[in-house]
CHARMM-style PDB file with segment names, atoms N, HN, CA, C and O in Angstrom:
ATOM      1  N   UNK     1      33.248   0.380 -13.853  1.00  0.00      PROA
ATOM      2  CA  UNK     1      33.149   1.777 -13.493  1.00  0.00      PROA
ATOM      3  C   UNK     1      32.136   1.898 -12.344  1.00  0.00      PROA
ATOM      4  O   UNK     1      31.073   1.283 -12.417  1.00  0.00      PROA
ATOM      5  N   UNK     2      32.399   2.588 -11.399  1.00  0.00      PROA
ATOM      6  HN  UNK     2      33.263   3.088 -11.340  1.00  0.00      PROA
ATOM      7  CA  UNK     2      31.615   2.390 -10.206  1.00  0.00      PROA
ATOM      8  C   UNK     2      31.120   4.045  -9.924  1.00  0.00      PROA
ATOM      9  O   UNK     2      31.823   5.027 -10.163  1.00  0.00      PROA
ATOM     10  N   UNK     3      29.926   4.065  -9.439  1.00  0.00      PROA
ATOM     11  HN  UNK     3      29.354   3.267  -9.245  1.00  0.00      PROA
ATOM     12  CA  UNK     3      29.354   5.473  -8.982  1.00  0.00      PROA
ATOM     13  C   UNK     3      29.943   5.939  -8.302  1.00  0.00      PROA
ATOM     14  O   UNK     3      29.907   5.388  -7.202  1.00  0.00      PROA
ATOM     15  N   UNK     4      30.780   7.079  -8.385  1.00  0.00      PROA
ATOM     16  HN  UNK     4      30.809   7.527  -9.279  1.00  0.00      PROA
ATOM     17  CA  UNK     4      31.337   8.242  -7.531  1.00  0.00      PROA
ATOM     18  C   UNK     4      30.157   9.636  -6.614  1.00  0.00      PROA
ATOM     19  O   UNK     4      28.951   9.754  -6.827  1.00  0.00      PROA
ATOM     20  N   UNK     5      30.776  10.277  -5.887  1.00  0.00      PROA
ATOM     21  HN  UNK     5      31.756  10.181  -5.714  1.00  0.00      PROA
ATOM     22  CA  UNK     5      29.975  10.882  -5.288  1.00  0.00      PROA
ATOM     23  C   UNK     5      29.501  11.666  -6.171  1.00  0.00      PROA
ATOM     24  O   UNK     5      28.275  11.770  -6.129  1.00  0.00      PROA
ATOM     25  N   UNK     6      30.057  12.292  -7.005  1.00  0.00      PROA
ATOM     26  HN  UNK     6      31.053  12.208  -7.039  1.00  0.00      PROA
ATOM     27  CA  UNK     6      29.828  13.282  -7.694  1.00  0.00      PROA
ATOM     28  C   UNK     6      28.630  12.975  -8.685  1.00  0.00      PROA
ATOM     29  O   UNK     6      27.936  13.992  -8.670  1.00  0.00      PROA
ATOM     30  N   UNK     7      28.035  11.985  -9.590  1.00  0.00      PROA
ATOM     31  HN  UNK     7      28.599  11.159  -9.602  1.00  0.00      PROA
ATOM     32  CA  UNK     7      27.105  11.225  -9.740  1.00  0.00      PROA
ATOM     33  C   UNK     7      25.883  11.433  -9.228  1.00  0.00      PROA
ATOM     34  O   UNK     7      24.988  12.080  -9.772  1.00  0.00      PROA
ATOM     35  N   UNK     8      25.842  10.974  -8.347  1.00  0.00      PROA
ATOM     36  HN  UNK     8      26.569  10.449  -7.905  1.00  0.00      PROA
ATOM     37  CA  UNK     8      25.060  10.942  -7.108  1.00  0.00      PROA
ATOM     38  C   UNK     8      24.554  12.474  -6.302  1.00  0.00      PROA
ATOM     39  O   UNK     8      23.486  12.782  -5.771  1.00  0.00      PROA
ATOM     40  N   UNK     9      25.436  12.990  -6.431  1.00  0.00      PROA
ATOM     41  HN  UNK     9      26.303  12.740  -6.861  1.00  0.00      PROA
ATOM     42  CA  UNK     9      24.857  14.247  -6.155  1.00  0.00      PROA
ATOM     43  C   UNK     9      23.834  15.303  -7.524  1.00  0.00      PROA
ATOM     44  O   UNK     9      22.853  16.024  -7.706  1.00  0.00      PROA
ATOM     45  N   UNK    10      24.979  14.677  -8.136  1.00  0.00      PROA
ATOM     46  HN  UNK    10      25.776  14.092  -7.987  1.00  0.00      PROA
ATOM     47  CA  UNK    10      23.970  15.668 -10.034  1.00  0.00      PROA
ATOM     48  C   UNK    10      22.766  14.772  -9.445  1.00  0.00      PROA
ATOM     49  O   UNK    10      22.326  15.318  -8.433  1.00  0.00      PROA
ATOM     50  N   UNK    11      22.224  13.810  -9.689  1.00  0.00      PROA
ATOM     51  HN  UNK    11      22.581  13.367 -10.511  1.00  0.00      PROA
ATOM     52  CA  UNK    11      20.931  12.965  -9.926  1.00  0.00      PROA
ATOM     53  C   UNK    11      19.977  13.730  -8.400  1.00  0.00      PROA
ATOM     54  O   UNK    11      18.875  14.269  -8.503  1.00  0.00      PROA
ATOM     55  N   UNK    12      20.716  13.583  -7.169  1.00  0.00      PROA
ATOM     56  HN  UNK    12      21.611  13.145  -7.085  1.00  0.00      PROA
ATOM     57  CA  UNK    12      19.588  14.074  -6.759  1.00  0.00      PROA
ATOM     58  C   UNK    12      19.635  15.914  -6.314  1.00  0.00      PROA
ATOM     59  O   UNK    12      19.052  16.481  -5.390  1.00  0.00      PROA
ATOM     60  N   UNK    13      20.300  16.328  -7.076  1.00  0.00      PROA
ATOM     61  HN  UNK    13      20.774  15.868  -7.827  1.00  0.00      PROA
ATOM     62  CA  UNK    13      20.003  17.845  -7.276  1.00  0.00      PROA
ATOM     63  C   UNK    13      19.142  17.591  -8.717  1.00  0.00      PROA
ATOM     64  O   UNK    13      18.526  18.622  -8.989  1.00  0.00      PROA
ATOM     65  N   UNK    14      18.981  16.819  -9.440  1.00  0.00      PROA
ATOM     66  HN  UNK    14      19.481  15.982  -9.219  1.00  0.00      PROA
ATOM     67  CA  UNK    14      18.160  16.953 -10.301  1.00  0.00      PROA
ATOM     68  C   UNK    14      16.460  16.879  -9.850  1.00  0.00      PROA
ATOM     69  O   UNK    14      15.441  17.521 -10.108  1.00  0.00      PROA
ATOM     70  N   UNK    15      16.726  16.042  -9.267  1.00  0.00      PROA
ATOM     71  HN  UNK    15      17.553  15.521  -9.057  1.00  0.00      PROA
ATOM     72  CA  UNK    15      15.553  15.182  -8.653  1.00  0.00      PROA
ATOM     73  C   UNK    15      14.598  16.423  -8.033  1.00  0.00      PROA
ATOM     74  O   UNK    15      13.476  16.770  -8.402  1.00  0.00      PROA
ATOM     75  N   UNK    16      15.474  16.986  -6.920  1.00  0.00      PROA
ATOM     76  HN  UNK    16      16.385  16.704  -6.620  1.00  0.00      PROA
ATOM     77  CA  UNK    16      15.167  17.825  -6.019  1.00  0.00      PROA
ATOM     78  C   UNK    16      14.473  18.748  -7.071  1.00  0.00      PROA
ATOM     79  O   UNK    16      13.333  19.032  -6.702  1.00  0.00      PROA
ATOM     80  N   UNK    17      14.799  19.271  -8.201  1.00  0.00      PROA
ATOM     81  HN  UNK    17      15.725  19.041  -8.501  1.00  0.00      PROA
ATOM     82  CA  UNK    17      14.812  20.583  -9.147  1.00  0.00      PROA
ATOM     83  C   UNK    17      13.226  19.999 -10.069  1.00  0.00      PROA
ATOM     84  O   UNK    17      12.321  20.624 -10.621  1.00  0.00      PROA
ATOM     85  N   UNK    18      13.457  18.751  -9.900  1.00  0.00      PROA
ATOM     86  HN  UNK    18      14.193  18.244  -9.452  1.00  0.00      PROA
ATOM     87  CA  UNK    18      11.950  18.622 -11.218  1.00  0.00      PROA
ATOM     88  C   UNK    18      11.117  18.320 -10.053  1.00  0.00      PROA
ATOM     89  O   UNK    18       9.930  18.582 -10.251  1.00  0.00      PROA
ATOM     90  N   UNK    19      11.383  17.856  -8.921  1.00  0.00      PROA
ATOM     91  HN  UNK    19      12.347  17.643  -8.760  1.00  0.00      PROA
ATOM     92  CA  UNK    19       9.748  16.981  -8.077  1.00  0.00      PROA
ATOM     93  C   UNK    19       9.627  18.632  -7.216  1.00  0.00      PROA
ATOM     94  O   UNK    19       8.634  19.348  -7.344  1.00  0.00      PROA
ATOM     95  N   UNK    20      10.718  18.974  -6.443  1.00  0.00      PROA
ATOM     96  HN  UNK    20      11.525  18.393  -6.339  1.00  0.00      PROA
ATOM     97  CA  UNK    20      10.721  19.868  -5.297  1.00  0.00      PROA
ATOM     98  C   UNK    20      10.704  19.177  -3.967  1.00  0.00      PROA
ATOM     99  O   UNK    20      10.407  17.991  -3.827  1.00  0.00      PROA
ATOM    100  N   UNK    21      11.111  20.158  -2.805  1.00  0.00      PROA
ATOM    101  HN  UNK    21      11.353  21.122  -2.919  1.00  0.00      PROA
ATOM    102  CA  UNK    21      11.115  19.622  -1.190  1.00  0.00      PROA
ATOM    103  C   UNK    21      10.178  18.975  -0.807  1.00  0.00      PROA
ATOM    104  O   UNK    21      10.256  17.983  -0.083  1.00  0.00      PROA
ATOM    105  N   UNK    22       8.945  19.581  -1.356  1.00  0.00      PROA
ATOM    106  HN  UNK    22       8.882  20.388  -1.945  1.00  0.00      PROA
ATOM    107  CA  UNK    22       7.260  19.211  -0.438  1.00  0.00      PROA
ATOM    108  C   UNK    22       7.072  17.970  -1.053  1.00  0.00      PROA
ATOM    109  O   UNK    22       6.650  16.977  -0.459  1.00  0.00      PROA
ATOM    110  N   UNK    23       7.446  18.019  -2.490  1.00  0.00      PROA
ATOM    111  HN  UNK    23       7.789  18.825  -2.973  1.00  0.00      PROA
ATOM    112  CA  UNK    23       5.980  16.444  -2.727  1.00  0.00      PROA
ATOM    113  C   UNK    23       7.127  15.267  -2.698  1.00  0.00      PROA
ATOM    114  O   UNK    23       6.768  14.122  -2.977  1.00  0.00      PROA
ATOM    115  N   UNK    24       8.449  15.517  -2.379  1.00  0.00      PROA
ATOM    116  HN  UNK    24       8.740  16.446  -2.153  1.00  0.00      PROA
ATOM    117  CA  UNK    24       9.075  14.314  -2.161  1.00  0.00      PROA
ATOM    118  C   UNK    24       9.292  14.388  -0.890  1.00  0.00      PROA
ATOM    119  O   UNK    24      10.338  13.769  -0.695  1.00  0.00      PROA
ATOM    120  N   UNK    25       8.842  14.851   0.214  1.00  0.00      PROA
ATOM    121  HN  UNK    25       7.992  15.354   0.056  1.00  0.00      PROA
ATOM    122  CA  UNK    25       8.732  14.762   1.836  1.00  0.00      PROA
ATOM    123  C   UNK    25       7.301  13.857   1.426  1.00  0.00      PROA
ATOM    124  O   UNK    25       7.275  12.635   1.568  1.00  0.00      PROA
ATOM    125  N   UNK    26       6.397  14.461   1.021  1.00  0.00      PROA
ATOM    126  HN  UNK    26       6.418  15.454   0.905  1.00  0.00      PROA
ATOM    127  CA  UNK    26       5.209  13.795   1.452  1.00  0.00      PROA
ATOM    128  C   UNK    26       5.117  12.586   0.622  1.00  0.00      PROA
ATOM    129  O   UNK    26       4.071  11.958   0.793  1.00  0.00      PROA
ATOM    130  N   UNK    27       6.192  11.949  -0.491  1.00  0.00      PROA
ATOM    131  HN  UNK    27       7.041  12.458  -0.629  1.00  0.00      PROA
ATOM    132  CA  UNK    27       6.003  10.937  -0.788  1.00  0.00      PROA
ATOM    133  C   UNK    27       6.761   9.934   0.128  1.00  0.00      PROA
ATOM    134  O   UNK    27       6.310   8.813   0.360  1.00  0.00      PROA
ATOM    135  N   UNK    28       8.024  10.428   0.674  1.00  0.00      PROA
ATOM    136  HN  UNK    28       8.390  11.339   0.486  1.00  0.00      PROA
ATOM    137  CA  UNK    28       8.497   9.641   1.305  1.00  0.00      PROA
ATOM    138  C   UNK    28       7.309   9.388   2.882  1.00  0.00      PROA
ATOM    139  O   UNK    28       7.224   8.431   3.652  1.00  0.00      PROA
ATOM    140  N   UNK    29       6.740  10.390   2.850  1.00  0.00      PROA
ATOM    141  HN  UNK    29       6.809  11.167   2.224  1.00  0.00      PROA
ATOM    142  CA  UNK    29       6.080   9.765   4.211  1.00  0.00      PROA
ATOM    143  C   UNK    29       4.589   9.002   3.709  1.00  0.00      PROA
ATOM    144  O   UNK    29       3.968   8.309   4.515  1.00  0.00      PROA
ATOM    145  N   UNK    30       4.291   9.127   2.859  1.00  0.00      PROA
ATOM    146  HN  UNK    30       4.795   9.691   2.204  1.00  0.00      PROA
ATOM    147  CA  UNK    30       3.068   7.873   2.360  1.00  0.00      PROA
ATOM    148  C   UNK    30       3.779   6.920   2.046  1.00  0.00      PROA
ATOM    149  O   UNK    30       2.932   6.095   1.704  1.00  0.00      PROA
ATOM    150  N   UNK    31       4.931   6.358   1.897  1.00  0.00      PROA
ATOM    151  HN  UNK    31       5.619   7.028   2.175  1.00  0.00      PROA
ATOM    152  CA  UNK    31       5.606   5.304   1.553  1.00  0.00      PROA
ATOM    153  C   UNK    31       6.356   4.727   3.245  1.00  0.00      PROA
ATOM    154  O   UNK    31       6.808   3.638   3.599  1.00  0.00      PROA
ATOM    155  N   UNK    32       6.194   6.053   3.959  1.00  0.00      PROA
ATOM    156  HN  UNK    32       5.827   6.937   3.672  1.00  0.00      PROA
ATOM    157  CA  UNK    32       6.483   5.209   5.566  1.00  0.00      PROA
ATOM    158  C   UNK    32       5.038   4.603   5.774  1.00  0.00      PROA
ATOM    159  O   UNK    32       4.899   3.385   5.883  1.00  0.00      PROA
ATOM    160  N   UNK    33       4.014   5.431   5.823  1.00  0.00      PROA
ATOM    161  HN  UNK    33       4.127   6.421   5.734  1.00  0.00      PROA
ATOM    162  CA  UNK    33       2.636   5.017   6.005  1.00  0.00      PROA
ATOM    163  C   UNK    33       2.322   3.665   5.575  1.00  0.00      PROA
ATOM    164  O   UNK    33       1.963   2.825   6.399  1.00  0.00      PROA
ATOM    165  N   UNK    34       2.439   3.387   4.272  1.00  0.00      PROA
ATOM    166  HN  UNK    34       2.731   4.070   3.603  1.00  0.00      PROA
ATOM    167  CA  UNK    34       2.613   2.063   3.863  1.00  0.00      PROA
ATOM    168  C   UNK    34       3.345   0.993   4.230  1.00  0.00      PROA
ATOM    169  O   UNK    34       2.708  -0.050   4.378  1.00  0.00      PROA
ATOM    170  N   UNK    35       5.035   0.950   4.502  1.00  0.00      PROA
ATOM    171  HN  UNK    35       5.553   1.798   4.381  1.00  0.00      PROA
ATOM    172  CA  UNK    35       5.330  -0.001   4.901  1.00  0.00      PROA
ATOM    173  C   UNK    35       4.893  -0.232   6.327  1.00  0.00      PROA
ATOM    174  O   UNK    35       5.164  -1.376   6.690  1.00  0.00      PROA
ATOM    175  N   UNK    36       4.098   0.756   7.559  1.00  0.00      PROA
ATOM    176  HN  UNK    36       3.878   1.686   7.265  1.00  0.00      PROA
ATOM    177  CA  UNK    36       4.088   0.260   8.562  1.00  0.00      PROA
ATOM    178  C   UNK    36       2.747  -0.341   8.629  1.00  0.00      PROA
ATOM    179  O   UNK    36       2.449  -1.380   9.219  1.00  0.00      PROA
ATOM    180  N   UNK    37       1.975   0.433   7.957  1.00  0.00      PROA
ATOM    181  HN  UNK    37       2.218   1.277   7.478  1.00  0.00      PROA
ATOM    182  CA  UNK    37       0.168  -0.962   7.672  1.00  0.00      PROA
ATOM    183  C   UNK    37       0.825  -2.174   6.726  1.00  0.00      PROA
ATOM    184  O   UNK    37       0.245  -3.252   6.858  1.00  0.00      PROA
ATOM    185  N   UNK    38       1.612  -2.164   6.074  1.00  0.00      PROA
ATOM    186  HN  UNK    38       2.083  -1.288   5.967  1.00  0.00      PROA
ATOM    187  CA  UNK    38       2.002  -3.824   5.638  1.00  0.00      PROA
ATOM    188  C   UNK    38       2.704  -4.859   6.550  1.00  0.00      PROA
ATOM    189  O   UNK    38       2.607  -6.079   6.415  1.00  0.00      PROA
ATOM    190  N   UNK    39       3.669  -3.994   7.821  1.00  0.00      PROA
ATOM    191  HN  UNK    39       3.747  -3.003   7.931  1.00  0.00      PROA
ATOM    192  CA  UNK    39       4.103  -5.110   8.631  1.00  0.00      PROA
ATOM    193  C   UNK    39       3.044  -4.965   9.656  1.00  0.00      PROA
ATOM    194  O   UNK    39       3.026  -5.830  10.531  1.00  0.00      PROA
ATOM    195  N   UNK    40       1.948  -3.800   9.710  1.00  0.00      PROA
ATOM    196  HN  UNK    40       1.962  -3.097   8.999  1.00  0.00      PROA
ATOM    197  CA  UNK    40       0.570  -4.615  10.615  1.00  0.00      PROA
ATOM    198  C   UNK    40       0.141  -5.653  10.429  1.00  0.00      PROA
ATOM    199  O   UNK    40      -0.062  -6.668  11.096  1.00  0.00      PROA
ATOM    200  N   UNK    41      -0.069  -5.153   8.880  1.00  0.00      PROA
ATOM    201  HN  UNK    41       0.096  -4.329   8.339  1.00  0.00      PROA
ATOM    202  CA  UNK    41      -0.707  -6.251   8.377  1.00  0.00      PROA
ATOM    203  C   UNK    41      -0.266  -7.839   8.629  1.00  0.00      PROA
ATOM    204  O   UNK    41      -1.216  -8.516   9.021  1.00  0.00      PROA
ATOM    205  N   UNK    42       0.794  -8.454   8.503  1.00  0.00      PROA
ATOM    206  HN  UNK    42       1.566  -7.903   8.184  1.00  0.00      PROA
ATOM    207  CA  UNK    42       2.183  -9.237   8.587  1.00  0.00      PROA
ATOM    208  C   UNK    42       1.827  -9.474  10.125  1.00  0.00      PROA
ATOM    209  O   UNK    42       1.735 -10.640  10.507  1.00  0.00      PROA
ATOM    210  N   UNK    43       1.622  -8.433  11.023  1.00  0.00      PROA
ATOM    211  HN  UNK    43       1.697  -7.486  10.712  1.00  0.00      PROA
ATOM    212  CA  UNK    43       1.627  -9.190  12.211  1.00  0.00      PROA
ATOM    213  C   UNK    43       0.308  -9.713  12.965  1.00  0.00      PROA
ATOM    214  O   UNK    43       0.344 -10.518  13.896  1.00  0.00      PROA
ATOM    215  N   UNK    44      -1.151  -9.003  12.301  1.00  0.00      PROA
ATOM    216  HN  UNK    44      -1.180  -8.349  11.545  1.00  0.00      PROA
ATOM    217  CA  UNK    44      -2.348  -9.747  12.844  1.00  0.00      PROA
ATOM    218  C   UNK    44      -2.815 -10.867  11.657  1.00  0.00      PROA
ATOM    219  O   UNK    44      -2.798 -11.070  10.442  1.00  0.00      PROA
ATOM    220  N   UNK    45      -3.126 -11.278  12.598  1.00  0.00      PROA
ATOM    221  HN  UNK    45      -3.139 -11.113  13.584  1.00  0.00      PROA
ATOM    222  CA  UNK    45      -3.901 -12.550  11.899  1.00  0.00      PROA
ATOM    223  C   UNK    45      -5.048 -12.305  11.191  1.00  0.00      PROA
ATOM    224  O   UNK    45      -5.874 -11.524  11.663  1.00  0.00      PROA
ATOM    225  N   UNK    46      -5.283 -12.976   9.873  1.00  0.00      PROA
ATOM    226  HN  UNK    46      -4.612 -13.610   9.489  1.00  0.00      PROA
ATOM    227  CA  UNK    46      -6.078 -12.941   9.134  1.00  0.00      PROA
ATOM    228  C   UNK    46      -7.455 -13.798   9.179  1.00  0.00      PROA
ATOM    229  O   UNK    46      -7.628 -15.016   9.173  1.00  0.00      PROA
ATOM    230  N   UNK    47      -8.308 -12.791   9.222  1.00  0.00      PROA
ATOM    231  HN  UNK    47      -8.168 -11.801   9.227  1.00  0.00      PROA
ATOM    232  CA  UNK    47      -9.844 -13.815   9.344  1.00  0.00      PROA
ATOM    233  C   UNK    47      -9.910 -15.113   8.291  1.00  0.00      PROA
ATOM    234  O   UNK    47      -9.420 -15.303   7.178  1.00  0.00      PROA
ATOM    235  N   UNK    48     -10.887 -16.044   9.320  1.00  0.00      PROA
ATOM    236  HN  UNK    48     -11.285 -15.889  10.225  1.00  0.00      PROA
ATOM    237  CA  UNK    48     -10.844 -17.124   8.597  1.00  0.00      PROA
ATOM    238  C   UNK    48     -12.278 -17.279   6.800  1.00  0.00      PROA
ATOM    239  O   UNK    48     -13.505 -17.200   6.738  1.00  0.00      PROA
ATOM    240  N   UNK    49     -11.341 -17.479   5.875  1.00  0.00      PROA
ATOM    241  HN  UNK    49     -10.345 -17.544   5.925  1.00  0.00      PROA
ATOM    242  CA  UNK    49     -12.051 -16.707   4.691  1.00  0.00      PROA
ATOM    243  C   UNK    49     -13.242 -17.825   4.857  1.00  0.00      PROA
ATOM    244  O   UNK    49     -14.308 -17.210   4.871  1.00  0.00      PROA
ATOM    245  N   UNK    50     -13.468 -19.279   4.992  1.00  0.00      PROA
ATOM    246  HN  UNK    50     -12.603 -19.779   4.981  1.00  0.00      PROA
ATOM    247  CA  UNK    50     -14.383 -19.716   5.206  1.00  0.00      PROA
ATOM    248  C   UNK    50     -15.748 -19.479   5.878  1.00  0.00      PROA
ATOM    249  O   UNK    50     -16.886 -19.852   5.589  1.00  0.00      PROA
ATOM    250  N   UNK    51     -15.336 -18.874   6.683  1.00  0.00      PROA
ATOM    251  HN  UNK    51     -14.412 -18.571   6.917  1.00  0.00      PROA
ATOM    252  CA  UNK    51     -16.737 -18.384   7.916  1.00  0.00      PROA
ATOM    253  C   UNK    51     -17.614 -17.566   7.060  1.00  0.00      PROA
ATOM    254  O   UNK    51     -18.828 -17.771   7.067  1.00  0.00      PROA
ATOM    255  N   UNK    52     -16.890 -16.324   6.057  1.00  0.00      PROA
ATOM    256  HN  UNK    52     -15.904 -16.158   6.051  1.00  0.00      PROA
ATOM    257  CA  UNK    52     -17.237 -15.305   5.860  1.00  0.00      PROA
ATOM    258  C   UNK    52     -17.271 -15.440   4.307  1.00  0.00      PROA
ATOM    259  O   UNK    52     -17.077 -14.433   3.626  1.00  0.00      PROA
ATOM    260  N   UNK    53     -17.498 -16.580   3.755  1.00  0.00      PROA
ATOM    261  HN  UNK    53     -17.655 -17.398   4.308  1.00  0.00      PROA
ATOM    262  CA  UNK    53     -17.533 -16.834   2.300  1.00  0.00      PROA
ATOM    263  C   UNK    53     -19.384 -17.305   2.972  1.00  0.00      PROA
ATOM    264  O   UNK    53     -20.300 -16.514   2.744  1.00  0.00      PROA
ATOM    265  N   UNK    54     -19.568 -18.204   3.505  1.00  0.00      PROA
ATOM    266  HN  UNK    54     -18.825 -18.846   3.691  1.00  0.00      PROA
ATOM    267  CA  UNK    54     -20.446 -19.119   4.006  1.00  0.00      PROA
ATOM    268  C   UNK    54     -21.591 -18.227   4.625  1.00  0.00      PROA
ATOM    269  O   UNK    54     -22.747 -18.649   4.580  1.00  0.00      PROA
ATOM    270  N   UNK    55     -21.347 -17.180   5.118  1.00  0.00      PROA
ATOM    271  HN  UNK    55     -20.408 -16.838   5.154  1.00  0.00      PROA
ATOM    272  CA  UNK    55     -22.278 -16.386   5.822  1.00  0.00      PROA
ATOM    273  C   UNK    55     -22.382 -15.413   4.662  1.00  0.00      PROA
ATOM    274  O   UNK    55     -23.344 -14.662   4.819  1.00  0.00      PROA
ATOM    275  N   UNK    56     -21.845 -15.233   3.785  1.00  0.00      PROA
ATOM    276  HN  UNK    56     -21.063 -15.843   3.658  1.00  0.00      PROA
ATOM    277  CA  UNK    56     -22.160 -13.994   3.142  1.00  0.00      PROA
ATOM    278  C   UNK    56     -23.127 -14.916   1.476  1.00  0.00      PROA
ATOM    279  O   UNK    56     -23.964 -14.356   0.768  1.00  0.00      PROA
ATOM    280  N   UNK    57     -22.669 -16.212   1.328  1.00  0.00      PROA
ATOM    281  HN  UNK    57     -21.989 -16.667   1.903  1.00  0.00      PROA
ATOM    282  CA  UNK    57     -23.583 -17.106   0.483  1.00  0.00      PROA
ATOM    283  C   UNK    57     -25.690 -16.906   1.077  1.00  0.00      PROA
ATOM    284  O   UNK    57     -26.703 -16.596   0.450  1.00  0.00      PROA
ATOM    285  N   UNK    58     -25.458 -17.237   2.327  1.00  0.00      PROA
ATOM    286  HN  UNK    58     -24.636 -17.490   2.837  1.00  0.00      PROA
ATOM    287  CA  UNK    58     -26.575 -17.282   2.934  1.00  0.00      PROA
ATOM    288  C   UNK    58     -27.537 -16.219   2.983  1.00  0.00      PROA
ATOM    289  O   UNK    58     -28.700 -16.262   2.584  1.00  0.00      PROA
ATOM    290  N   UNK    59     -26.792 -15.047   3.632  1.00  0.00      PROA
ATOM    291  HN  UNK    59     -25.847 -15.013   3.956  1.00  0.00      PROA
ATOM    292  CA  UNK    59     -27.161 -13.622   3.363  1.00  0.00      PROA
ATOM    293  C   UNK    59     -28.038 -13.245   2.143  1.00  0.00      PROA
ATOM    294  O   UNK    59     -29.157 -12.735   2.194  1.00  0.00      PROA
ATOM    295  N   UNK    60     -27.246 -13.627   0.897  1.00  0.00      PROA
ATOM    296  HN  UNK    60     -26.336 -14.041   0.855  1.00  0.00      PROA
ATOM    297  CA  UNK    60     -27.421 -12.933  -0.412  1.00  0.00      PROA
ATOM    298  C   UNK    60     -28.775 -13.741  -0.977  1.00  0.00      PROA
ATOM    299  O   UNK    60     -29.387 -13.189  -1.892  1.00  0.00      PROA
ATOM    300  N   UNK    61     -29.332 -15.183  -0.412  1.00  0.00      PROA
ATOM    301  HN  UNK    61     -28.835 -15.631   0.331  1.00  0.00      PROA
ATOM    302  CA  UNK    61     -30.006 -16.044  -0.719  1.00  0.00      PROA
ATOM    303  C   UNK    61     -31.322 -15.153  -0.129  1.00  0.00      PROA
ATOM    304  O   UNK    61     -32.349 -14.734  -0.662  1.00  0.00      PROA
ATOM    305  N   UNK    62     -30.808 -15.084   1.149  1.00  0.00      PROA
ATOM    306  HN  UNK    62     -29.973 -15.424   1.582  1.00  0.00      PROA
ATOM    307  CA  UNK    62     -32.346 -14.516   1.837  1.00  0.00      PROA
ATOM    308  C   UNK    62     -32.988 -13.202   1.617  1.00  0.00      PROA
ATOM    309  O   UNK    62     -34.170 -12.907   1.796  1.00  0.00      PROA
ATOM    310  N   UNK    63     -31.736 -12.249   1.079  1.00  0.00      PROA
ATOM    311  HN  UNK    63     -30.776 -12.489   0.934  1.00  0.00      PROA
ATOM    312  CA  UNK    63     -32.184 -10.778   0.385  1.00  0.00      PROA
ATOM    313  C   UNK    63     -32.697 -10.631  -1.125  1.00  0.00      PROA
ATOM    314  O   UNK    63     -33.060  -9.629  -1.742  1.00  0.00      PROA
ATOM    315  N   UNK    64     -32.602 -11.999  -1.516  1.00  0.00      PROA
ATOM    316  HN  UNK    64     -32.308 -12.813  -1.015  1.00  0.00      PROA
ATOM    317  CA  UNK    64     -33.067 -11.756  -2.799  1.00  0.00      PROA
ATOM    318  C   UNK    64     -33.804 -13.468  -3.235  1.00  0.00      PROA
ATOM    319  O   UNK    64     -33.228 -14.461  -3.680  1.00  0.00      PROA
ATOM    320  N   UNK    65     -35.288 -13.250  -2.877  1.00  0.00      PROA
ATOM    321  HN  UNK    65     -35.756 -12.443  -2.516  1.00  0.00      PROA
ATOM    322  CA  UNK    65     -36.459 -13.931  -2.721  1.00  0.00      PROA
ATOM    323  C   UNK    65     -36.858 -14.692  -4.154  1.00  0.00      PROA
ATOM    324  O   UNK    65     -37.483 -15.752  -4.179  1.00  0.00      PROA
ATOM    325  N   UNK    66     -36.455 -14.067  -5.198  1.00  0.00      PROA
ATOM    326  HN  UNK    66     -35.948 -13.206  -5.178  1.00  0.00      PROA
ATOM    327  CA  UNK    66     -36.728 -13.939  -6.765  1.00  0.00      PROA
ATOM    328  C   UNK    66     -36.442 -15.147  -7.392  1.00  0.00      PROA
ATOM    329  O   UNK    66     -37.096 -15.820  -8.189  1.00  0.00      PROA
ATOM    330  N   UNK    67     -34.911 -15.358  -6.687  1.00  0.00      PROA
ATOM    331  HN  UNK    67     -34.380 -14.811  -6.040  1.00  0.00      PROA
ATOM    332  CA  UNK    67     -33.738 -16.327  -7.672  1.00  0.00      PROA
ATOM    333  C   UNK    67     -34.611 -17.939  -7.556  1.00  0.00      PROA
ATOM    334  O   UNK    67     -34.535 -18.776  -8.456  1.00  0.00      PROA
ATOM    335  N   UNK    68     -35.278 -18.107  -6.497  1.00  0.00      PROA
ATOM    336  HN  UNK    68     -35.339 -17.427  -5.766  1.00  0.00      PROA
ATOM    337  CA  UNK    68     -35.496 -19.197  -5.811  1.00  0.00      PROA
ATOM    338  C   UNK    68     -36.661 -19.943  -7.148  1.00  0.00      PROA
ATOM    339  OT1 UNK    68     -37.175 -21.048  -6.973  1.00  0.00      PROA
TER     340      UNK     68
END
């Protein structure tokens, strides 16, 4: 049995009737927002976690005099 139009239309006249116009516009556009910072993300390069594991070990040594 395969989805007919008619289906498909009840579900999102339902949809429309419990969420409303506004908060499913503005979900669909925080969900554009998102996928386009995830293929940013996807396209810059990621800092190297070593540098910044190593500098932030050192840091925490010299701000806190006590541990030593």
């Amino acid at each position: 049995m395969s989805i007919g139009f008619w289906q498909i239309a009840i579900v999102v006249v339902l949809v429309v009737l419990l969420f409303g116009r506004g908060k499913i516009s503005d979900l669909m556009g925080d969900l554009a927002k998102g996928i386009k910072s995830f293929k940013k993300g996807m396209k810059d390069p990621a800092p190297d976690q070593s540098d910044t594991s190593s500098s932030q070990d050192s840091s925490s040594e010299d701000s806190n005099p006590d541990k030593k």
